[in-house]
RODOLO-231300 format. One line per field, with one value per residue (C-alpha): residue number from 1; x, y, z negated. Coordinates in Angstrom, 1 decimal. Layout:
<atoms>
n	c(NUM, ...)
X	c(X, ...)
Y	c(Y, ...)
Z	c(Z, ...)
</atoms>
This chain:
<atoms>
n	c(1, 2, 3, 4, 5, 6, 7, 8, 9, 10, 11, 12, 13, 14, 15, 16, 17, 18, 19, 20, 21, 22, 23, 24, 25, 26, 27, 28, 29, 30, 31, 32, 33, 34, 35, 36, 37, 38, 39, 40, 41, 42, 43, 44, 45, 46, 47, 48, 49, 50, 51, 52, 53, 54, 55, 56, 57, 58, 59, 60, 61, 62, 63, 64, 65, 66, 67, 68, 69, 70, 71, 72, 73, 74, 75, 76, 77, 78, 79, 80, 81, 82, 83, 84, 85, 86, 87, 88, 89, 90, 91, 92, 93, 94, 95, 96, 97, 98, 99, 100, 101, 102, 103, 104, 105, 106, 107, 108, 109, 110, 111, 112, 113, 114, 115, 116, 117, 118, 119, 120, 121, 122, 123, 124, 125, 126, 127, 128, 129, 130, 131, 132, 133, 134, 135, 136, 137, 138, 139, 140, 141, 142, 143, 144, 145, 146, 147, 148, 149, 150, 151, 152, 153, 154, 155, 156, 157, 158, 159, 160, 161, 162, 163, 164, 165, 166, 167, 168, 169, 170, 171)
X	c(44.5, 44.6, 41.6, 43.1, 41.6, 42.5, 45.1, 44.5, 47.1, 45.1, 42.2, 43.5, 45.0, 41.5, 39.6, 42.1, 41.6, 38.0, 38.3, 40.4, 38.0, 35.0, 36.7, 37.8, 34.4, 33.0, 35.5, 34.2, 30.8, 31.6, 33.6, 30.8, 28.1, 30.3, 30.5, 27.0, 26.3, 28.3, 26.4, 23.1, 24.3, 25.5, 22.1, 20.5, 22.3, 22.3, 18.2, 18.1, 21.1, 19.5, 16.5, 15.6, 12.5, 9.8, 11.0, 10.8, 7.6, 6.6, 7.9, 6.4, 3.2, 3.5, 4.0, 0.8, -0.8, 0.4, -0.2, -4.0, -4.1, -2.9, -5.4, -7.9, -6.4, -6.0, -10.2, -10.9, -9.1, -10.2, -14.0, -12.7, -11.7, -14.4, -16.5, -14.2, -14.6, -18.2, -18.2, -16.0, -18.3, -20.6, -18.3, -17.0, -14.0, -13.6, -13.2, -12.7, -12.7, -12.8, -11.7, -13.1, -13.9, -17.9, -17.9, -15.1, -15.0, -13.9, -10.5, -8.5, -10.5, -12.7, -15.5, -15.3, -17.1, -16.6, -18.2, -17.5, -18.4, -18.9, -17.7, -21.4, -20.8, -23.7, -22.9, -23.3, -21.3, -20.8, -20.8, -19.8, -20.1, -17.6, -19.4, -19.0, -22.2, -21.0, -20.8, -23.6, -23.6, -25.9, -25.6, -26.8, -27.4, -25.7, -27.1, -25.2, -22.6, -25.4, -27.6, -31.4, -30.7, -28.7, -25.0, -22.6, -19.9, -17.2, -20.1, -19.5, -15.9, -16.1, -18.4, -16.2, -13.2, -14.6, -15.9, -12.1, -11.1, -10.0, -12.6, -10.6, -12.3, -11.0, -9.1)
Y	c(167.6, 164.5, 162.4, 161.8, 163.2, 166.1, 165.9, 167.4, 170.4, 171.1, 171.1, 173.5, 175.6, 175.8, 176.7, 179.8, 181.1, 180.8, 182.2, 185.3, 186.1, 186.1, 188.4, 191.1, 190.9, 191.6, 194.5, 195.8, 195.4, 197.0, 199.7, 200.7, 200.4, 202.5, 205.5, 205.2, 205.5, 208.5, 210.5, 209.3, 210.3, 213.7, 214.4, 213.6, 216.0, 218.9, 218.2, 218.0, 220.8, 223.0, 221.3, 218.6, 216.0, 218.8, 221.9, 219.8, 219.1, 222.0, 223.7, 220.8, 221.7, 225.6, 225.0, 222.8, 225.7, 228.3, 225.8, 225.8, 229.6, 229.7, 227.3, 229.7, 233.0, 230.7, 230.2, 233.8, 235.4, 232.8, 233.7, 237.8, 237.4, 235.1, 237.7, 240.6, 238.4, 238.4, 242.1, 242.3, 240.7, 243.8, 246.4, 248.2, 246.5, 247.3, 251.1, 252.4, 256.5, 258.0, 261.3, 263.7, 266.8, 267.0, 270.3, 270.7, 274.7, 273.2, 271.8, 270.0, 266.7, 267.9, 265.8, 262.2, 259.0, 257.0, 253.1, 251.3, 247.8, 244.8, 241.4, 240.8, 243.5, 245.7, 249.6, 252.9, 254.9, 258.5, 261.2, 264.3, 267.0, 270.4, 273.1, 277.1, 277.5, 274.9, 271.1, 268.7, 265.6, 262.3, 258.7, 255.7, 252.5, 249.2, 246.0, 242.5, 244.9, 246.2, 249.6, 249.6, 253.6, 254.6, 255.6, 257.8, 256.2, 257.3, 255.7, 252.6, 252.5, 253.2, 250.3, 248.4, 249.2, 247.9, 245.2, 244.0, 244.4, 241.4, 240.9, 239.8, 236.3, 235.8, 232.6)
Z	c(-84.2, -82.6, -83.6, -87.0, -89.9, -92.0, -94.8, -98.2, -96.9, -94.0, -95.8, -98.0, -95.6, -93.8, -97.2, -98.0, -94.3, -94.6, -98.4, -97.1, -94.0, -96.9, -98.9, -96.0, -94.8, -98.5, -99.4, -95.7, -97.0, -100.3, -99.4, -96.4, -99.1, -101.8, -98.9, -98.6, -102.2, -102.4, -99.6, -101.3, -105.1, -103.3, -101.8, -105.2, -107.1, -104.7, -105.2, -109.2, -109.2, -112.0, -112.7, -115.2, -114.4, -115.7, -113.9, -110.6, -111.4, -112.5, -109.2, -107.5, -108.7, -108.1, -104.4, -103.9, -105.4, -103.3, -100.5, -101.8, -101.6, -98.1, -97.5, -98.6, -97.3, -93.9, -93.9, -94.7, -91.9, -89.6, -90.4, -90.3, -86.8, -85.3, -86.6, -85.0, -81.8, -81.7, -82.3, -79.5, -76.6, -77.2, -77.0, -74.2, -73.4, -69.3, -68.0, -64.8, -63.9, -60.6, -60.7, -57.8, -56.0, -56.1, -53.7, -50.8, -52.7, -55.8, -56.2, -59.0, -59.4, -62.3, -61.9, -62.9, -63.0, -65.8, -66.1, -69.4, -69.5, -72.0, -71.6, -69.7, -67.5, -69.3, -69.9, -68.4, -65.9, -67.3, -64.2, -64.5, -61.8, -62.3, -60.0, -59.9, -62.0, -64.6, -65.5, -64.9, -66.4, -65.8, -67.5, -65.4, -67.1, -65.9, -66.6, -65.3, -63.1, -60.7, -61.1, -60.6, -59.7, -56.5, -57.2, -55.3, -53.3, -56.9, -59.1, -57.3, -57.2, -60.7, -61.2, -59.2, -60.9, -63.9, -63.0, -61.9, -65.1, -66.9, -69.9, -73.5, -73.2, -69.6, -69.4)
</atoms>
């Protein structure tokens, strides 16, 4: 290539090159394509395997509708059990027990303090004194964690064990 212009055979010769590059890069194209088409035509029949256009949609139509009734199952235990929770804050859901020897005579830890608490920290303490003569037993209300009546020194711990107790709503 000298400055002169092409002659007919190069121009030939330049039209088949560029020709042949076309065609290997369409049979590239096509063969990439065809492997493609295969996958895709695989996937399709392992989907409608067994099934014509109105079973699929008939199956189709039988999951929404089991869908539907999860929905609904789905809302009704969700109401069950924010109803079980509010139940929950007013029962007794903390406990502590002291177990004790009310009379140095008296051995074996048969008397006992017992405090059960709600998530507020309201309840009783249950005390229960094992003596010679026989059992005496006394209940002493507990309003907010504290007592408007004295306790005994195993009242309190009792108290205080329950108090310590992590409450079902702690975070």
């Amino acid at each position: 290539m000298n400055g002169q212009p092409l002659n007919q055979e190069q121009l030939l010769l330049i039209a088949v090159l560029v020709m042949a590059i076309l065609t290997v890069a369409l049979l590239t194209t096509t063969v990439i394509l065809l492997v493609k088409i295969s996958a895709l035509t695989k996937k399709y029949n392992a989907f409608m395997k067994g099934s014509d256009g109105h079973t699929l949609e008939s199956t189709i139509l039988t999951r929404f509708k089991e869908i539907d009734i999860l929905k609904e199952e789905s809302k009704y235990t969700s109401e069950k059990l924010n109803i079980a929770c509010e139940t929950l804050i007013t029962a007794y859901q903390k406990i502590g027990i002291v177990k004790y020897d009310a009379f140095k005579e008296m051995g074996g830890k048969l008397s006992f303090s017992l405090c059960l608490l709600d998530d507020e920290n309201n309840g009783f303490i249950l005390t229960s004194m094992h003596t010679r003569e026989g059992c005496y037993t006394y209940v002493k209300e507990i309003i907010k964690g504290e007592s408007f009546v004295v306790l005994a020194a195993e009242e309190r711990r009792a108290l205080e064990e329950a108090k310590n107790r992590r409450s079902l709503y702690a975070e």
